[in-house]
N, C-alpha and C positions, 0 to 999 in steps of 0.2 A: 803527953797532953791528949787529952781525949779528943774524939771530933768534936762535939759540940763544946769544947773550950777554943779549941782552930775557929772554928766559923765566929766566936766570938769576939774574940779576938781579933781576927783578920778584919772585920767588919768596923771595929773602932780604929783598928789603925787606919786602914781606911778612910774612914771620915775623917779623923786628924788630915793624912794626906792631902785629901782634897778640899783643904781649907785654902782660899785661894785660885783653887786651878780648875776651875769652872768657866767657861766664856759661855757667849750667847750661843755657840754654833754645837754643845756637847747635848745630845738628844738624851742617851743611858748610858749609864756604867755599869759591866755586869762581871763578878769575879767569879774566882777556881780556881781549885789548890787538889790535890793529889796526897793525898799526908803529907809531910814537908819535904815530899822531892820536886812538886811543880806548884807558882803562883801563877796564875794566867788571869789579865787584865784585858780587859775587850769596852774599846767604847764605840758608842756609835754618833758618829755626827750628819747634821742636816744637812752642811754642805761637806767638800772637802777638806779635810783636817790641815791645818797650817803647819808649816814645820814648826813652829811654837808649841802650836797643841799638842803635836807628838812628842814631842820633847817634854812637855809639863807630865804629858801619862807615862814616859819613862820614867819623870823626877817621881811622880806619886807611887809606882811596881817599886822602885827601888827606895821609897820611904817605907813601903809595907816589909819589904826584905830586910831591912836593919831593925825592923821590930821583931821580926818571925825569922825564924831561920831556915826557911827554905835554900834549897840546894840551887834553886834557879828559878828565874822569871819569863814572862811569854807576853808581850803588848804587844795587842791589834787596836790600830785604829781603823773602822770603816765608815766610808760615807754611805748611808742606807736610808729611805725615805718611805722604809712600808711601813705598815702599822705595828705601834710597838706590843701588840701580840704574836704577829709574825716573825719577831726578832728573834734568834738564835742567842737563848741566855743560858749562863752558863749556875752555880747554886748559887749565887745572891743578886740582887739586885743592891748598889751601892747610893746611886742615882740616879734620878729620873727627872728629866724637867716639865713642866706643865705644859700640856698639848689639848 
């Protein structure tokens, strides 16, 4: 699989994933993958992530994993309030909510 068929890919599954597993408090969702040794999922919330919401963004890494076959997964949740230029993104942006 080429890169740009990875990023495509990862990107609709992805979305599929996150159908659902959106609440009011997920600011962005920003992914990365390594060719198919690393998926890494990084979200950032306004406030502190619930044990729910972390739990829904392992259910969503581990919806992308059963699509892709990476070797392994990496979710960070962080609670972070700068601006989302200053946010630490990783090659996609999945989601972003209106600010």
């Amino acid at each position: 699989m080429t890169e740009r068929e990875l990023s495509i890919n990862v990107r609709l599954s992805c979305q599929r994933a996150l159908c659902g597993a959106i609440t009011p408090n997920v600011r962005l969702i920003t992914v990365g993958w390594n060719n198919l040794d690393l998926f890494h999922l990084r979200a950032y919330f306004g406030e502190a992530p619930t044990d729910d919401e972390v739990d829904e963004m392992d259910a969503v890494s581990t919806e992308v994993i059963s699509d892709i076959p990476f070797e392994r997964d990496k979710v960070e949740c962080l609670m972070d309030t700068r601006l989302r230029k200053d946010l630490d993104l990783l090659k996609a942006i999945v989601y972003a909510s209106k600010e």
